[in-house]
C-alpha positions as CSV (number, residue, x, y, z in Angstrom):
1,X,-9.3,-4.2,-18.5
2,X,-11.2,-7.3,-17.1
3,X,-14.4,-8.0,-16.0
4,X,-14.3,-6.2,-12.9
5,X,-13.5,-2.9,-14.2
6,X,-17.1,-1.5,-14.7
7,X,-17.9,-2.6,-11.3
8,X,-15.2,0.3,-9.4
9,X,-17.1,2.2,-7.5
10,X,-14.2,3.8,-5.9
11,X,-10.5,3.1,-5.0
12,X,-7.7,4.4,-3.3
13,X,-4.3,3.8,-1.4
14,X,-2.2,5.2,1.7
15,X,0.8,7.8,0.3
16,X,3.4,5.0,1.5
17,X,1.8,2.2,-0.9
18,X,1.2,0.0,2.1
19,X,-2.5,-0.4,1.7
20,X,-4.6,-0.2,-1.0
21,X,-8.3,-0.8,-1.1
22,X,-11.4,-0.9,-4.4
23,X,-15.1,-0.8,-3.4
24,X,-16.9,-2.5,-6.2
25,X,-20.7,-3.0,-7.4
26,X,-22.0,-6.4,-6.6
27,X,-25.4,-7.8,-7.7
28,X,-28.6,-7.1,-6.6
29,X,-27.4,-3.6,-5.4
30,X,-24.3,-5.4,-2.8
31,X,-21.1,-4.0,-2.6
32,X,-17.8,-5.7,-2.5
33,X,-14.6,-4.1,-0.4
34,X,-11.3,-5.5,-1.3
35,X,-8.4,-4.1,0.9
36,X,-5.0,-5.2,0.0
37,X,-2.1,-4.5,2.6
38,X,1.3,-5.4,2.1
39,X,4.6,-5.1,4.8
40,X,7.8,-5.3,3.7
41,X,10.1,-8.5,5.3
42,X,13.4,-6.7,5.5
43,X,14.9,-5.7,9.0
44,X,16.0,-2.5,9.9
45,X,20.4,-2.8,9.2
46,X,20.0,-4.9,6.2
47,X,21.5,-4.4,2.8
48,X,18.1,-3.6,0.7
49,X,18.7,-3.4,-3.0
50,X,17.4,-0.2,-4.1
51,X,14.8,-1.4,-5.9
52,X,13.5,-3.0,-3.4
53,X,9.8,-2.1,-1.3
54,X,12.0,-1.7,2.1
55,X,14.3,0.8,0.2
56,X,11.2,2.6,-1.7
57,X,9.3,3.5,1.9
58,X,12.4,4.0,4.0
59,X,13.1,7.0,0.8
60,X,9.4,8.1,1.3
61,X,9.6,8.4,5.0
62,X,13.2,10.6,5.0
63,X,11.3,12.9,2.5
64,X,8.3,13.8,4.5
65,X,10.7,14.6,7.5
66,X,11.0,10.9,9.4
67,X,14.5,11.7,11.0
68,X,14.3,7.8,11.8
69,X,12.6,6.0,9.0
70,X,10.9,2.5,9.5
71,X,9.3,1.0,7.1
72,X,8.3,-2.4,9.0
73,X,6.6,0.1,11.8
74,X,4.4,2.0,10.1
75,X,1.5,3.3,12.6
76,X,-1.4,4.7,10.8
C-alpha cells in the first residue's frame, strides 16, 4: 500500500471497467476526486486477441443481453 491509501474516502467503478473513480482526504479538510476513464482503440470487425480490453467488454455486453455489442460506444 502507498501513501495514499489512508486517504480513500471512497471508490468505485462502472460494471464494464470503463471508468473508475477514488475520492480521497486532502489537507486542511479538502478532498481530492481522481476519475480514470479508459476506451478501448480497437474497431468494430477487427481480430481482438482474447485477452484483449475490446474482447473483455464486447463478452460483458453479450452477457447482459446487448444483441449488438460495442464496446467503443458505450453510452452511459
Amino acid at each position: 500500500m502507498g501513501k495514499t491509501s489512508g486517504r480513500v474516502i471512497q471508490r468505485g467503478a462502472d460494471p464494464l471497467g470503463s471508468f473508475t473513480w477514488m475520492a480521497l482526504r486532502g489537507r486542511k479538510e479538502t478532498g481530492i476526486l481522481v476519475i480514470n476513464g479508459y476506451r478501448v482503440c480497437q474497431k468494430a470487425g477487427t481480430k481482438a486477441g482474447p485477452d484483449t480490453a475490446y474482447s473483455q467488454i464486447w463478452t460483458k455486453q453479450r452477457a447482459q443481453g446487448e444483441k449488438r455489442p460495442d464496446p467503443i460506444g458505450i453510452r452511459y
